[in-house]
PASEBA-1860 file (N, C-alpha, C; in nm, 3 decimals):
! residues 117
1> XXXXXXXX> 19.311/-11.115/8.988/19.218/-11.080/9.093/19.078/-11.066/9.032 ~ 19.007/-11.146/9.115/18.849/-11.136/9.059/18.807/-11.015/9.164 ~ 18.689/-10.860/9.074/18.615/-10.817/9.134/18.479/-10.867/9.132 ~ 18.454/-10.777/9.211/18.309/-10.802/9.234/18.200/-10.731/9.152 ~ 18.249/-10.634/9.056/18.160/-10.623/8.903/18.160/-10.720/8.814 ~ 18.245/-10.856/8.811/18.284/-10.937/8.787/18.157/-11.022/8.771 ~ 18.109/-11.078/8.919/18.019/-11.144/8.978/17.876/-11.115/8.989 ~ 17.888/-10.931/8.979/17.749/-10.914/8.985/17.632/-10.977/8.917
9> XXXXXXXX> 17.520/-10.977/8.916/17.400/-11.030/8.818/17.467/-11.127/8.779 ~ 17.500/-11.221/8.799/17.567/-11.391/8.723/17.474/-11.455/8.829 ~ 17.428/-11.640/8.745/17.398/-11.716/8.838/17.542/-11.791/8.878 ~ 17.477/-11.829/8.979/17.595/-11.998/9.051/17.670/-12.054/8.905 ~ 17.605/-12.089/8.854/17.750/-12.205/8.727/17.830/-12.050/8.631 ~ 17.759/-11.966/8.640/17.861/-11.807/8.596/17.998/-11.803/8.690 ~ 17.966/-11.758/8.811/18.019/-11.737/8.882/18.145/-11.861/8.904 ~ 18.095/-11.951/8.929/18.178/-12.064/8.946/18.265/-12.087/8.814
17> XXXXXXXX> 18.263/-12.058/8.724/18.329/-12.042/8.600/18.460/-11.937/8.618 ~ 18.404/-11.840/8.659/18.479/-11.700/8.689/18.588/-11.743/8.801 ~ 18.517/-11.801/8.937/18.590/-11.804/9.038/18.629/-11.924/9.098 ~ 18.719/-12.004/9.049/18.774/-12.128/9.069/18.782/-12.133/9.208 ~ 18.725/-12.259/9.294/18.747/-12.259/9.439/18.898/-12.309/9.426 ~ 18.966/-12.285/9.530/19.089/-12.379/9.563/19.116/-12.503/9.677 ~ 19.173/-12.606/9.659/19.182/-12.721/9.734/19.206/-12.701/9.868 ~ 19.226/-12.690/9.955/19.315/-12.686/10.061/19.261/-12.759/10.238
25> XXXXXXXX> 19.331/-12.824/10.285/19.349/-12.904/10.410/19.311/-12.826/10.490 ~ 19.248/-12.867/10.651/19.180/-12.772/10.724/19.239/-12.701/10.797 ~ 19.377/-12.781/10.791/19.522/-12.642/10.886/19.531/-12.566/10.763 ~ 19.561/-12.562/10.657/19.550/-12.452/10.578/19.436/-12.329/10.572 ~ 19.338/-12.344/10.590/19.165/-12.242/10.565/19.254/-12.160/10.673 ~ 19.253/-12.025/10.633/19.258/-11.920/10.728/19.419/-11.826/10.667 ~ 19.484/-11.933/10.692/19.614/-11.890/10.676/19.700/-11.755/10.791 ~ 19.828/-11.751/10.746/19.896/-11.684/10.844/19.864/-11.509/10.871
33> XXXXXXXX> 19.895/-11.448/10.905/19.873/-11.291/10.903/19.908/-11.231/10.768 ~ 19.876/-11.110/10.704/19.908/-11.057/10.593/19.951/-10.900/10.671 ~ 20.068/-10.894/10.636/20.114/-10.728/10.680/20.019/-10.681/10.805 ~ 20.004/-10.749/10.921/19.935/-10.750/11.022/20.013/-10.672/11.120 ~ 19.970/-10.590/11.165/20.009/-10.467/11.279/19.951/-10.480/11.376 ~ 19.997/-10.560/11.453/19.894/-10.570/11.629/19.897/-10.405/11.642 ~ 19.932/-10.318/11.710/19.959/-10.210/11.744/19.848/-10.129/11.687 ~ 19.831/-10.107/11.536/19.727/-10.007/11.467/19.616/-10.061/11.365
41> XXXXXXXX> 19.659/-10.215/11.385/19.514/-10.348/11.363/19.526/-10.360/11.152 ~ 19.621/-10.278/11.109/19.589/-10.263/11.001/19.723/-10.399/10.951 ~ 19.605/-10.411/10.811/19.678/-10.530/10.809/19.535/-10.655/10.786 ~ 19.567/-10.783/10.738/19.480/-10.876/10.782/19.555/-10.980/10.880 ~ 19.505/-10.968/11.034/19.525/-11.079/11.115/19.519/-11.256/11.066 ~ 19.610/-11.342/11.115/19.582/-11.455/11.103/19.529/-11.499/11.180 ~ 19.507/-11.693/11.123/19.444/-11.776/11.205/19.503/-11.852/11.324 ~ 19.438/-11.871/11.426/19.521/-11.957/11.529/19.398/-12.120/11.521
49> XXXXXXXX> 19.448/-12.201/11.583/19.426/-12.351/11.573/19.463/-12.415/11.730 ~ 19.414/-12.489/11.787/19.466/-12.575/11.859/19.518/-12.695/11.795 ~ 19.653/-12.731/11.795/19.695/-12.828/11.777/19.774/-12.929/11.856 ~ 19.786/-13.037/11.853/19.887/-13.106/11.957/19.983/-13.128/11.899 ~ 20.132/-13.169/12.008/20.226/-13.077/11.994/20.323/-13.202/12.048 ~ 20.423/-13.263/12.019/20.508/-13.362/12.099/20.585/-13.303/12.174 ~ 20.614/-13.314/12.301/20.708/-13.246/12.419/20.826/-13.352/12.350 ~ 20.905/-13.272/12.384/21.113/-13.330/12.395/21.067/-13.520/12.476
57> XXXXXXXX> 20.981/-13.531/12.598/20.957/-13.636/12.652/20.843/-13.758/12.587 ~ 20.781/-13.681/12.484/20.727/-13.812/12.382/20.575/-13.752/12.432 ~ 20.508/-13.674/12.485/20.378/-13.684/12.569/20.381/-13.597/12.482 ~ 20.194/-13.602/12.419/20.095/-13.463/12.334/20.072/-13.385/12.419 ~ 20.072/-13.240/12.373/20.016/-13.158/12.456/19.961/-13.059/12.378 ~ 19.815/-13.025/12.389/19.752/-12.908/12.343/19.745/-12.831/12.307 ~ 19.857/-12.728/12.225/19.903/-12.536/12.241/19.806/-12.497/12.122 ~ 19.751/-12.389/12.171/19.729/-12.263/12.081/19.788/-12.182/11.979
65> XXXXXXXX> 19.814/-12.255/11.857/19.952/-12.203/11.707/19.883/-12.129/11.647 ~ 19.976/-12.037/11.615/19.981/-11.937/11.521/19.912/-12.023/11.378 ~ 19.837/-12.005/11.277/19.834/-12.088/11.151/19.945/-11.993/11.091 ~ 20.000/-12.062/10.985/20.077/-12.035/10.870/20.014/-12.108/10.741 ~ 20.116/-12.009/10.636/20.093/-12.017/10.496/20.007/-11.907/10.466 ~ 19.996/-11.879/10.320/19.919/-11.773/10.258/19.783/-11.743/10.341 ~ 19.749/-11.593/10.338/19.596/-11.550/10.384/19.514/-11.600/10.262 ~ 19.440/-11.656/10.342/19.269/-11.665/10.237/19.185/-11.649/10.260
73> XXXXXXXX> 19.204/-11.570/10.374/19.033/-11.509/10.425/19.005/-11.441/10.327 ~ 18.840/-11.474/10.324/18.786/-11.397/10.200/18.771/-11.487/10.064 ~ 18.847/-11.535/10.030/18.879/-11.673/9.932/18.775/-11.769/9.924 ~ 18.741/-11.835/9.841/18.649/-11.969/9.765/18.713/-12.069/9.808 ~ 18.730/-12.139/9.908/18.785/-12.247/9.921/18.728/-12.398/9.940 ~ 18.790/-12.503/9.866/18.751/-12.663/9.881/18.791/-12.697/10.021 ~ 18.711/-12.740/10.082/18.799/-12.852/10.225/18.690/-12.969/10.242 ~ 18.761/-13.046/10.307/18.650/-13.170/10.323/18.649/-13.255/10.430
81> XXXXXXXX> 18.603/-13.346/10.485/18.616/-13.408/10.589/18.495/-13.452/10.645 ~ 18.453/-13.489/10.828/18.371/-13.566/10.877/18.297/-13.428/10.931 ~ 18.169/-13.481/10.962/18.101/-13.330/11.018/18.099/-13.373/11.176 ~ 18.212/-13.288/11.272/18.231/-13.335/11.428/18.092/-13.288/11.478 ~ 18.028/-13.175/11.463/17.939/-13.118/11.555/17.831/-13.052/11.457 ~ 17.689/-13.036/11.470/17.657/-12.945/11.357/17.530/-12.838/11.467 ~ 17.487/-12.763/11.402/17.379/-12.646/11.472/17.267/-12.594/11.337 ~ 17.160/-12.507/11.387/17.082/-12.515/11.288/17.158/-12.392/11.132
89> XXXXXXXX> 17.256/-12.339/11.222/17.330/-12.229/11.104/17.548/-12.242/11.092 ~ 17.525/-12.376/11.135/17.681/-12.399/11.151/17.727/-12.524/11.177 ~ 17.865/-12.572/11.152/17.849/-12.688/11.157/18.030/-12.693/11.144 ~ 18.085/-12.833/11.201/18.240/-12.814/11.221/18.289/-12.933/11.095 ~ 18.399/-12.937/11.022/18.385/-13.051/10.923/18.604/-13.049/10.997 ~ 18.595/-13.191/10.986/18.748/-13.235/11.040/18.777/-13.338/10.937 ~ 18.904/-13.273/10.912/18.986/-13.355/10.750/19.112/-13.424/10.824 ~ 19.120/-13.429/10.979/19.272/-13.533/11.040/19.372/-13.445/11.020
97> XXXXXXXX> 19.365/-13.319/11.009/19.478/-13.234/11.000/19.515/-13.166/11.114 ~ 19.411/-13.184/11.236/19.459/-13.168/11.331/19.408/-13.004/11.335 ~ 19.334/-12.915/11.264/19.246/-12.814/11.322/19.191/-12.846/11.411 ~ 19.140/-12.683/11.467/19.057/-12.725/11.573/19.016/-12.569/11.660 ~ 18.883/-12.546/11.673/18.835/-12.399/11.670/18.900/-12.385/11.794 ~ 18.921/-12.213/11.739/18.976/-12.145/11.916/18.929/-12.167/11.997 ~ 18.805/-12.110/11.991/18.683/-12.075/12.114/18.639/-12.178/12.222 ~ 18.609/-12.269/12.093/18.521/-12.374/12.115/18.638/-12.522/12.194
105> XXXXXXXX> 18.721/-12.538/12.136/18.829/-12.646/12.140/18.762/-12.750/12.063 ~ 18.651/-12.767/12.008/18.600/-12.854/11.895/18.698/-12.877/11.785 ~ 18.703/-13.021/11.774/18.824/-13.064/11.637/18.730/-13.044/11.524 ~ 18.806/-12.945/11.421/18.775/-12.943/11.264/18.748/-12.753/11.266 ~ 18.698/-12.746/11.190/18.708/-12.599/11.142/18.525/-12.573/11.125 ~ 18.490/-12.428/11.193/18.375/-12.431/11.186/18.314/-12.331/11.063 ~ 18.229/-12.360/11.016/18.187/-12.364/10.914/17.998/-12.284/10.900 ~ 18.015/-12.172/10.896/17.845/-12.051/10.917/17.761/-12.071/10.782
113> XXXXX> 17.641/-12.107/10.787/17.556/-12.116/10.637/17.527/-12.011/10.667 ~ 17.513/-11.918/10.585/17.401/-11.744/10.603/17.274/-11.793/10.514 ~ 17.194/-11.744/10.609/17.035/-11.792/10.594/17.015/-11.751/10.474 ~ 16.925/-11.852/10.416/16.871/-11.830/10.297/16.954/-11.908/10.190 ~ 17.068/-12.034/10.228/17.151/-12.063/10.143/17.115/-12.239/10.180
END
């Protein structure tokens, strides 16, 4: 586990030394719940995705999934892909994995620059 006395006062190629990003596909970024307690919120919640879905009759259909696999909120992560939509502080990047924001129903995973970066 990297802290964050770790990181302090370091530049960018320090840091990046210290804290290896990891690879991962855009249904992966988020990952499933960690010891998540709807009831008393404690816990880290997971990610949900729109994904399409084959009915028993062969036809796609739309549902709202749970994500799975490890939590990485919080995490350094690699992802890559096409940029679907962009804004002056955000922007959606789609790798064909079939993400796709809650809110929005935009395909790919959205993606916040914090000013000044």
């Amino acid at each position: 586990m990297i802290t964050m006395a770790q990181l302090e006062n370091k530049n960018r190629d320090e840091v990046e030394a210290i804290a290896k990003e990891q690879g991962m596909t855009g249904y992966s970024v988020g990952g499933g719940p960690f010891f998540y307690d709807p009831q008393t919120g404690a816990g880290q919640r997971g990610l949900q995705s729109y994904l399409y879905h084959r009915e028993g009759d062969g036809q796609l259909v739309r549902r709202l999934t749970n994500l799975t696999g490890l939590n990485n909120i919080g995490l350094l992560v690699r992802t890559w892909g096409i940029v679907t939509e962009a804004g002056s502080d955000w922007f959606y990047v789609d790798d064909g994995s079939g993400a796709g924001d809650t809110p929005s129903g935009v395909q790919g995973i959205r993606v916040v620059v914090p000013t000044g970066t």
